[in-house]
Backbone bond lengths (Angstrom), bond angles and torsions (degrees), N, CA, C in turn:
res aa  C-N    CA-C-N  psi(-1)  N-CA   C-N-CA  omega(-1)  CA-C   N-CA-C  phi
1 X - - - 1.449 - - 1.525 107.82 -
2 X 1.112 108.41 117.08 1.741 113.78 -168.65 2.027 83.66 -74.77
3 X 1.721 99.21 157.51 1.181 87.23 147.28 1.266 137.08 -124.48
4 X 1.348 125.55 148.59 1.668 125.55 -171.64 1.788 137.05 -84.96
5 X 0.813 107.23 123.15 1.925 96.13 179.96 1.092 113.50 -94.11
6 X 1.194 126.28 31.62 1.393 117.43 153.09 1.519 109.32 -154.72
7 X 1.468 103.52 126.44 1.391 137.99 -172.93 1.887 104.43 -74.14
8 X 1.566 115.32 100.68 1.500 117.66 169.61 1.610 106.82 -58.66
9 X 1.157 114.73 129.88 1.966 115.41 147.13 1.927 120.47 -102.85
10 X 0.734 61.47 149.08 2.065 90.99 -168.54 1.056 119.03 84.95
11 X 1.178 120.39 50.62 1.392 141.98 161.33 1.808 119.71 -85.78
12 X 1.025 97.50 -59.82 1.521 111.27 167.17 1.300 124.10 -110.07
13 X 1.605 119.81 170.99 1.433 113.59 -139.34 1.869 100.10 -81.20
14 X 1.006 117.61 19.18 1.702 125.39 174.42 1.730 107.39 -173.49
15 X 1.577 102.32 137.72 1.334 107.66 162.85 1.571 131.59 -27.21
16 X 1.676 108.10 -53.14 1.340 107.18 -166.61 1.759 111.11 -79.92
17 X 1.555 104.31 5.07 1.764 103.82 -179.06 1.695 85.30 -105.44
18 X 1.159 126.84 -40.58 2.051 104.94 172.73 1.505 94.83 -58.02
19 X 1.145 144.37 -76.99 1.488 132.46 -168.60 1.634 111.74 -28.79
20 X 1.222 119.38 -62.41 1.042 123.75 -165.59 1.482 113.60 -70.15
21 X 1.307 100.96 -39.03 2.281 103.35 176.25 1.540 84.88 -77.46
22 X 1.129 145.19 -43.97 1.799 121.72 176.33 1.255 116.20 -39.56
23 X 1.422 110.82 -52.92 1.456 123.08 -162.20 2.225 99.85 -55.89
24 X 1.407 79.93 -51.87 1.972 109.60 -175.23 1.569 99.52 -50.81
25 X 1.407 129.38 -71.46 1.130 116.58 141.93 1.620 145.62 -10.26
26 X 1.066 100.27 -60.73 1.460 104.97 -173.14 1.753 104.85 -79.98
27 X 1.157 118.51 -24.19 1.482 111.77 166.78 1.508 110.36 -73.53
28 X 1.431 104.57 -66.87 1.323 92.62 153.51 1.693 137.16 14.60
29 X 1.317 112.83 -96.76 1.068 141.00 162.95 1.762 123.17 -26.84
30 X 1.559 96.84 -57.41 1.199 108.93 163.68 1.630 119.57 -62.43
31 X 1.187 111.47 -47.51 1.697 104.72 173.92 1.126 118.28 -65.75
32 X 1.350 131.70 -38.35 1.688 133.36 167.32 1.470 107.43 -47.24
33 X 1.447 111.22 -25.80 1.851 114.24 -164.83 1.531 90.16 -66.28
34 X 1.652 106.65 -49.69 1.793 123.93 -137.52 1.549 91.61 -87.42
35 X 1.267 131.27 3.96 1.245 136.15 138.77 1.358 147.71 -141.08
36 X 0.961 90.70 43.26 2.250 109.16 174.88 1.402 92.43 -72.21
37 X 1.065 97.37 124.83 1.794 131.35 169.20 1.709 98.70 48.88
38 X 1.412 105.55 62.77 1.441 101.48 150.84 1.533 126.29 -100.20
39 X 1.249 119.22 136.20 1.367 131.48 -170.72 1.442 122.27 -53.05
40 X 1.385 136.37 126.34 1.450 118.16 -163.08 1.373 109.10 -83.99
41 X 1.272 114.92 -2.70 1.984 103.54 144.53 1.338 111.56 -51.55
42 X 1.854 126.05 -72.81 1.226 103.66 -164.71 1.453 113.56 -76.69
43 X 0.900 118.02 -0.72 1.601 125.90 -171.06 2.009 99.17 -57.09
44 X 1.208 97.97 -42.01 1.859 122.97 -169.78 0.778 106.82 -121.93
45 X 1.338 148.99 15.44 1.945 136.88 140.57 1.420 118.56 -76.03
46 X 1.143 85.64 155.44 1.883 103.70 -161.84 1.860 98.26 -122.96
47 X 1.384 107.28 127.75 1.077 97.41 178.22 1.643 130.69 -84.06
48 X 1.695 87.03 -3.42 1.411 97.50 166.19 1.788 107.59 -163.70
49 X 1.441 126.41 168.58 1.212 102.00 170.11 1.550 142.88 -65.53
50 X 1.296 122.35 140.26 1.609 118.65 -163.75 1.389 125.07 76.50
51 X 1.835 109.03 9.00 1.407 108.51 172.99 1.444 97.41 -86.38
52 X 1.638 115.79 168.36 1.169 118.25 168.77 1.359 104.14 -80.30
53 X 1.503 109.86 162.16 1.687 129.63 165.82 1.660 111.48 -75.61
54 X 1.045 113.58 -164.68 1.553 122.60 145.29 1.481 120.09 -97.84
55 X 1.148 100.97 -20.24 1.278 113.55 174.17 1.907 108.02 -79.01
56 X 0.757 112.49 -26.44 1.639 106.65 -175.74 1.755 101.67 -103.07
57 X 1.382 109.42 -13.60 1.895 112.77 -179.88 1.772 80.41 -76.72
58 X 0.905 121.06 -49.74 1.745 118.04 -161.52 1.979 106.69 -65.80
59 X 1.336 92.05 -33.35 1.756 94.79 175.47 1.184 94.46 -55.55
60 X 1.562 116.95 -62.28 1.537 121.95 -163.60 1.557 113.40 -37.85
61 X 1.234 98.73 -70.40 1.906 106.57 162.84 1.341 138.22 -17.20
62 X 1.452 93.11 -52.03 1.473 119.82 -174.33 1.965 106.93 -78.98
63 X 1.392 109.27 -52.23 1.539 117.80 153.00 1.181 129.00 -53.16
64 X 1.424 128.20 -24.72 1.450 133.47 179.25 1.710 95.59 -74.97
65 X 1.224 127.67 -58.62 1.241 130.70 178.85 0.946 112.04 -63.10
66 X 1.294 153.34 -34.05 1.551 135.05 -168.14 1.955 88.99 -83.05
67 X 1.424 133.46 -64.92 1.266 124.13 166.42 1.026 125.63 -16.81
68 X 1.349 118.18 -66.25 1.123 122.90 -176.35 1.910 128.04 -51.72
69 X 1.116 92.05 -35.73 1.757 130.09 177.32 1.581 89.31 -58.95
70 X 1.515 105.53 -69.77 1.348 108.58 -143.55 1.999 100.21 -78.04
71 X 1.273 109.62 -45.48 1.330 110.98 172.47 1.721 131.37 -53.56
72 X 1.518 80.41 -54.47 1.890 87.39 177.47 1.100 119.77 -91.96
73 X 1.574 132.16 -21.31 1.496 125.45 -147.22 1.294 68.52 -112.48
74 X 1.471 137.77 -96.55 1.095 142.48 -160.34 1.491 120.26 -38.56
75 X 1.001 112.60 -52.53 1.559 127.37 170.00 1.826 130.19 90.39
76 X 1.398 74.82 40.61 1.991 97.69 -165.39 1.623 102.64 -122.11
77 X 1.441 96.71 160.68 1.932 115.36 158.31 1.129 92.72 -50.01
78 X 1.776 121.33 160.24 1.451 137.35 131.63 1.483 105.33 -63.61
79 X 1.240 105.43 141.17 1.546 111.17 -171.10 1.909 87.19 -88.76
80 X 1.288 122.92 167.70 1.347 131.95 -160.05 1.844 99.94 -73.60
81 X 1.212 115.10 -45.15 1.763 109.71 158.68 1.501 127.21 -41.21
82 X 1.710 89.88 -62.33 1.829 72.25 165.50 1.429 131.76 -78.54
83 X 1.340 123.99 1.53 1.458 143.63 173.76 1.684 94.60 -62.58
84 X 1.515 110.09 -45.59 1.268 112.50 -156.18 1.523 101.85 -85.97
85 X 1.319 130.49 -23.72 1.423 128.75 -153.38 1.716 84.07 -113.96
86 X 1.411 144.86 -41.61 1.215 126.59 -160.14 2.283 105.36 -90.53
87 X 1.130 93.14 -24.90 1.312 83.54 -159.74 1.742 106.39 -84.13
88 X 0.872 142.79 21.44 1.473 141.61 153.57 1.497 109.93 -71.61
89 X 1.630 104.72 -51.69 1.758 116.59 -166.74 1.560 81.99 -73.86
90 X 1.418 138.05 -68.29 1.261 132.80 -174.33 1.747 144.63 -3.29
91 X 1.871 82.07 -74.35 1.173 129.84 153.36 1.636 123.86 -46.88
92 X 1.330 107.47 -71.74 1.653 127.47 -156.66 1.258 105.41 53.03
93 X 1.308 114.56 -110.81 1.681 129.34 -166.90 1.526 102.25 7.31
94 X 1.001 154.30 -131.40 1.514 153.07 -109.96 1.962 90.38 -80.38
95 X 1.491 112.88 -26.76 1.565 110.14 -172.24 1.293 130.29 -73.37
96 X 2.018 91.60 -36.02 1.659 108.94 166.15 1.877 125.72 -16.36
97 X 1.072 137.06 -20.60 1.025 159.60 -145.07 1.932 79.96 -106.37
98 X 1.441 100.88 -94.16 1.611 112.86 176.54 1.530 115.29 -35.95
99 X 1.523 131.21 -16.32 1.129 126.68 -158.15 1.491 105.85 -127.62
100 X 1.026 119.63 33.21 1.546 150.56 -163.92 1.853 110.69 -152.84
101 X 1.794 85.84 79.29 1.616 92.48 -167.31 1.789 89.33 -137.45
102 X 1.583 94.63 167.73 1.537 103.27 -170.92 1.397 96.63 -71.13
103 X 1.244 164.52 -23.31 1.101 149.08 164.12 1.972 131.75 18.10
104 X 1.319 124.21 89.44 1.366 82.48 -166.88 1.819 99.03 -76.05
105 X 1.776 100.14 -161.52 1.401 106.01 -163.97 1.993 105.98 -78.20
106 X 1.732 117.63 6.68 1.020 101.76 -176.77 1.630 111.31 -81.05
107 X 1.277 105.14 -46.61 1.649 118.29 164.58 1.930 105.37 -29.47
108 X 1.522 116.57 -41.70 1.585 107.42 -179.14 1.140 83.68 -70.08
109 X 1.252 130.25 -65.78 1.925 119.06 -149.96 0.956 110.43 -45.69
110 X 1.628 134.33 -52.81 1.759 141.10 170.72 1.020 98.62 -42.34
111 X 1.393 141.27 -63.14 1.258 131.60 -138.96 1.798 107.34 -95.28
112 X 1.233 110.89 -10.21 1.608 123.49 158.99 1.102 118.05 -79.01
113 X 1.503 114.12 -34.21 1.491 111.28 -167.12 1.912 109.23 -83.14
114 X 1.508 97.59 -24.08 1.672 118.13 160.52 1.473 115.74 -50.95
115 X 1.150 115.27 -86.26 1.442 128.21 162.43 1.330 97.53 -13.15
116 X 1.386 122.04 -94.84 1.203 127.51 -160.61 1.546 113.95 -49.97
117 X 1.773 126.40 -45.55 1.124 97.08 175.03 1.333 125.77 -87.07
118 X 1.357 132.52 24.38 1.457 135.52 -179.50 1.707 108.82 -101.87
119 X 1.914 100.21 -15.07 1.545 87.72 160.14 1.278 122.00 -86.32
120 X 1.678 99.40 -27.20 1.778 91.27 -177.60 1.137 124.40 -49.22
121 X 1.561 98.43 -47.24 1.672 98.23 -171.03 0.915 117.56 -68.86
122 X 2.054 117.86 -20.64 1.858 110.79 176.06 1.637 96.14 -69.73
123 X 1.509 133.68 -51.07 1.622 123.09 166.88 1.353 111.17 -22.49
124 X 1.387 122.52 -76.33 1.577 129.48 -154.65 1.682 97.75 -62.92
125 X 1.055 118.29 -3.39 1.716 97.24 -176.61 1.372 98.47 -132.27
126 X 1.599 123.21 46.79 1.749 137.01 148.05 1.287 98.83 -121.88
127 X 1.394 90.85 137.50 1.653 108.23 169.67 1.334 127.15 -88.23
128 X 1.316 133.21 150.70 1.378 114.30 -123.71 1.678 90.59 -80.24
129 X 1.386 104.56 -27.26 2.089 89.81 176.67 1.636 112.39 -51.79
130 X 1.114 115.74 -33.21 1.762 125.41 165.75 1.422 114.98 -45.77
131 X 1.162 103.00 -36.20 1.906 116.65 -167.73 1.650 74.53 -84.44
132 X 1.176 151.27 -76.96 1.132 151.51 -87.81 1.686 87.35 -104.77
133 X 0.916 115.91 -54.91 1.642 136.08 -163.00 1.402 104.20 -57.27
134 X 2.001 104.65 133.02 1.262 109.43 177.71 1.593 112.42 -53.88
135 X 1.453 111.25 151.28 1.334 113.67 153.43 1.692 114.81 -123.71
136 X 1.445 112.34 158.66 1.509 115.12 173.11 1.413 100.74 -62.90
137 X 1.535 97.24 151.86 1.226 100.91 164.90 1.656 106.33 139.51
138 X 1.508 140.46 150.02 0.761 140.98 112.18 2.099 91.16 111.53
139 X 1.061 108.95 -45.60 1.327 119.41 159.69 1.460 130.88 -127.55
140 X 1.051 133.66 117.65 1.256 125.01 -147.75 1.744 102.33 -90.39
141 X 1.302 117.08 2.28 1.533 121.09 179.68 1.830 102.76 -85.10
142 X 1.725 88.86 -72.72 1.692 99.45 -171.47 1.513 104.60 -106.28
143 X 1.506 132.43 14.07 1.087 113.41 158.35 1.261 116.36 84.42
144 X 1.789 121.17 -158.59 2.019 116.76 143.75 1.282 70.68 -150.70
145 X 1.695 80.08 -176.13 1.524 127.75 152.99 1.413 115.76 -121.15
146 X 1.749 92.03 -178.14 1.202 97.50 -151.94 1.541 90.40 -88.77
147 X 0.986 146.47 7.53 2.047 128.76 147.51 1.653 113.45 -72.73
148 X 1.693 109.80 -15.04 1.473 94.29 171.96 1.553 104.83 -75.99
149 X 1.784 110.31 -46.87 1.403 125.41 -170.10 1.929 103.51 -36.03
150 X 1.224 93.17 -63.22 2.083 105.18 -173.03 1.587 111.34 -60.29
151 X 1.144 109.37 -26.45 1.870 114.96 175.76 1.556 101.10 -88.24
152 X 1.311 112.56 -41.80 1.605 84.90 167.02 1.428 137.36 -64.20
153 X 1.927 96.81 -19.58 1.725 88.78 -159.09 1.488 78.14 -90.38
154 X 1.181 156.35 -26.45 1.291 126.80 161.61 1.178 139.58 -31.32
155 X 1.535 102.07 -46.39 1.222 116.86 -175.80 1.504 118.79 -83.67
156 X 1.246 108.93 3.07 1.483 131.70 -177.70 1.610 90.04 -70.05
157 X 1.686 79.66 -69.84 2.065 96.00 -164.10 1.660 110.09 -34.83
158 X 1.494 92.55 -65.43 1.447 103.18 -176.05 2.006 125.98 -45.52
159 X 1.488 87.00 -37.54 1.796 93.96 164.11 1.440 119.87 -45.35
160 X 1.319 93.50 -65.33 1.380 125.48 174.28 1.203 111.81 -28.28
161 X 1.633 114.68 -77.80 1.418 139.60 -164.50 1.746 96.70 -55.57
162 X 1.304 125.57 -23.06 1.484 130.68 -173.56 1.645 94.29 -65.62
163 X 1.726 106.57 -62.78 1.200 99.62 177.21 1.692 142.04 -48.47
164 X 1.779 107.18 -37.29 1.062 123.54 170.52 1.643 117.31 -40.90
165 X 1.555 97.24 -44.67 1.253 114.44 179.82 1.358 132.99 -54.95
166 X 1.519 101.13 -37.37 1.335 137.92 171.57 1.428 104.08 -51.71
167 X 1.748 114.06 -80.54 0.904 128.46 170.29 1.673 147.73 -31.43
168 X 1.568 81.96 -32.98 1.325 110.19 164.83 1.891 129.32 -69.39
169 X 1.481 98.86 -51.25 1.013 126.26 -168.24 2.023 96.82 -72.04
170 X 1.620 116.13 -44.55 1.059 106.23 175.14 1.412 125.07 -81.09
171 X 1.324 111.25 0.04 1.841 105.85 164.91 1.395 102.10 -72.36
172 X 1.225 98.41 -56.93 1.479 97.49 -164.74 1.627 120.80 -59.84
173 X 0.869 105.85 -12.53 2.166 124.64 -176.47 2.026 85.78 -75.69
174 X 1.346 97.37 -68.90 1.806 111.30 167.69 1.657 127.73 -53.25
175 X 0.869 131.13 -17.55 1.531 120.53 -176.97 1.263 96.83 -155.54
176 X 1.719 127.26 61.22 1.558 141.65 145.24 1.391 104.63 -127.97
């Protein structure tokens, strides 16, 4: 996914959801950079026990988006399957163990590039008073919406991707 500096409008059914899938995008982009052709050694080394991998920061990613999809955009329970398949990557901490698999990093890219387009299309088919409208969640006074929901999970990635970086940077300090 190359990445782009300039964000199209009228693409989606309101301005502030092209801003916001730009933004989603454009992190995006950057995390695919911060791991093109990483090795599925470092992809799954731990620099110590109970740290995360890159490989289990990318589950996280990949779980933040399908949740996110399924909770806010959609506006339903996880049915007990996806209970079962999202909340390890979700979670990590006690799962890390499970999320530390030979996998190489193309299996993350599919499975990001999934995530991501199964929210768009739940996005592209609310109208923008839908986008607009409080949802539960997150504060129990005022709630959000779904432009706080999409700026966070960006801002998820991008946290994240700090760590990756981290992670990255200390294999390589360790095993050169």
């Amino acid at each position: 996914m190359q990445r782009k500096f300039y964000i199209p409008f009228g693409e989606a059914p309101s301005q502030s959801i092209d801003y916001l899938l730009g933004i989603i995008y454009d992190a995006r982009s950057v995390t695919l950079r911060l791991t093109e052709g990483i090795s599925k050694e470092e992809l799954h080394w731990q620099y110590a026990e109970g740290w995360n991998t890159v490989g289990a920061l990318l589950s996280h990613i990949i779980s933040c988006g399908h949740l996110f999809r399924i909770v806010f955009v959609e506006n339903r329970e996880m049915t007990e399957q996806e209970k079962a398949e999202i909340t390890p990557g979700l979670e990590m901490g006690k799962y890390i163990p499970d999320l530390i698999t030979d996998q190489p990093i193309e299996y993350y890219i599919e499975k990001m590039a999934e995530a991501t387009d199964l929210l768009i299309k739940a996005i592209n088919q609310l109208t923008e008073e839908e986008f607009h409208a409080r949802r539960e969640g997150y504060d129990k006074e005022t709630g959000c919406n779904l432009a706080w929901v999409l700026y966070h999970l960006a801002e998820d990635e991008v946290h994240h991707r700090g760590q990756i970086s981290l992670i990255r940077k200390l294999y390589r300090h360790l095993n050169t």
